[in-house]
C-alpha positions in Angstrom: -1.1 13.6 -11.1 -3.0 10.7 -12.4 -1.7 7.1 -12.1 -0.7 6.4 -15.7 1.3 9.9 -15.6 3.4 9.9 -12.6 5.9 8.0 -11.5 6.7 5.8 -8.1 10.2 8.3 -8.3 7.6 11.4 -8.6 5.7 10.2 -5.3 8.8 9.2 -3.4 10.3 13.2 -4.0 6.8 14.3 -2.9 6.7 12.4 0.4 10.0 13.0 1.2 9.8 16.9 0.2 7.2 17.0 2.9 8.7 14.7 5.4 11.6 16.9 5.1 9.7 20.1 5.0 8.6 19.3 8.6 12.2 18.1 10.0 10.2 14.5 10.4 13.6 12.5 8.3 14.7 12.2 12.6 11.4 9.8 13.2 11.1 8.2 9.9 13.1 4.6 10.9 12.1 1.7 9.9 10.5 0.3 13.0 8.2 3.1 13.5 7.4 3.4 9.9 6.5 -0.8 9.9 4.3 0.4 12.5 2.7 3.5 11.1 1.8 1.3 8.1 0.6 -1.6 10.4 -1.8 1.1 12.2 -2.9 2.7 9.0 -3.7 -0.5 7.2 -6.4 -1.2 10.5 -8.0 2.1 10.4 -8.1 1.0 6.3 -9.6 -2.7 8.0 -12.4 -0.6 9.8 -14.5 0.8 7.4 -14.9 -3.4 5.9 -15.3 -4.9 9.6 -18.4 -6.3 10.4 -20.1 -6.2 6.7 -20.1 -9.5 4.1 -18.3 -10.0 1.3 -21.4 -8.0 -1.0 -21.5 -4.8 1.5 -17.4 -4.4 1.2 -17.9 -4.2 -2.7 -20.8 -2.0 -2.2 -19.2 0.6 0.2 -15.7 0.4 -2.1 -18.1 2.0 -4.7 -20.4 4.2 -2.6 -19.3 7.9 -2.6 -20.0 8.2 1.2 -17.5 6.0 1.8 -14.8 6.1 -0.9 -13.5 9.2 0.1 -12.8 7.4 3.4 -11.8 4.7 2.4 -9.8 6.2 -0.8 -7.2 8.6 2.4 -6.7 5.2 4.7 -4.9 4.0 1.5 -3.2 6.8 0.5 -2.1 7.0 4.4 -0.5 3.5 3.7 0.9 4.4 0.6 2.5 7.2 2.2 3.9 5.4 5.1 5.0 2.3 2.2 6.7 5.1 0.3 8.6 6.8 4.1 10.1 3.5 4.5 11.2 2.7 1.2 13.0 6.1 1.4 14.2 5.7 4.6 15.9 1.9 3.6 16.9 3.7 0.1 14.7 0.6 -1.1 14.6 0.2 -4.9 10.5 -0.2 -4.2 9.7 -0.7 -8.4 12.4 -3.7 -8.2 11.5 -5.2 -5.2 7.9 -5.7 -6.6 8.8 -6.5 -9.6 11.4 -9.5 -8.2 8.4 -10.6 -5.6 6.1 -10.5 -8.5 8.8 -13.1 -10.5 9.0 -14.7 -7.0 5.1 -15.1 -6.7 4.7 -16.2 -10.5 7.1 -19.8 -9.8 5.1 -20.5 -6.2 2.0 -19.5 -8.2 1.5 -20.5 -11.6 -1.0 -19.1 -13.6 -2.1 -22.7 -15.0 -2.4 -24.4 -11.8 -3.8 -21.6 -9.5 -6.2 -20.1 -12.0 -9.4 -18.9 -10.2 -8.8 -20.7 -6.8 -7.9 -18.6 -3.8 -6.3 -21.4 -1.8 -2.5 -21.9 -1.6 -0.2 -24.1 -2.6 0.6 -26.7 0.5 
């Protein structure tokens, strides 16, 4: 199921199919999903910690750790998926309308190649 062939729907059905496979729909509330995604997304933060800007570009790339690295996000992805089920969040439109959102705080013209924010 390669990205450019399956679907955000697709994933959704697969995370819930297994969520509900395992009777787990009782835990799945927003709170506790916030925090499952909080807690995955440090365990993501550890394999960069400690290592410059070069390294974290290196290791993204190395097989040793891209495996890793490559299951910490999917654990996010999953746990960003559980709670967009469990709100019955439209997830595709609510990227899409921060993406708009971000476009007007952000143009392309003015904030072309700098990192920092507007004030």
């Amino acid at each position: 199921m390669p990205d450019d062939r399956t679907t955000i729907s697709e994933l959704r059905q697969r995370i819930q199919q297994f969520v509900d496979e395992r009777d787990w729909r009782q835990f799945h509330r927003p709170k506790n999903l916030a925090m499952s995604i909080a807690i995955e997304a440090a365990e993501l933060m550890e394999h960069f910690q400690w290592v410059d800007s070069a390294e974290s570009h290196a290791r993204a790339f190395d097989p040793v750790h891209r495996e890793k690295i490559a299951e910490e996000i999917a654990d996010v992805c999953c746990y960003v998926l559980s709670l967009a089920n469990s709100m019955e969040l439209d997830l595709s439109d609510a990227v899409l309308r921060k993406l708009e959102k971000n476009a007007r705080k952000y143009p392309a013209d003015e904030f072309r190649g700098r990192s920092d924010k507007a004030q």
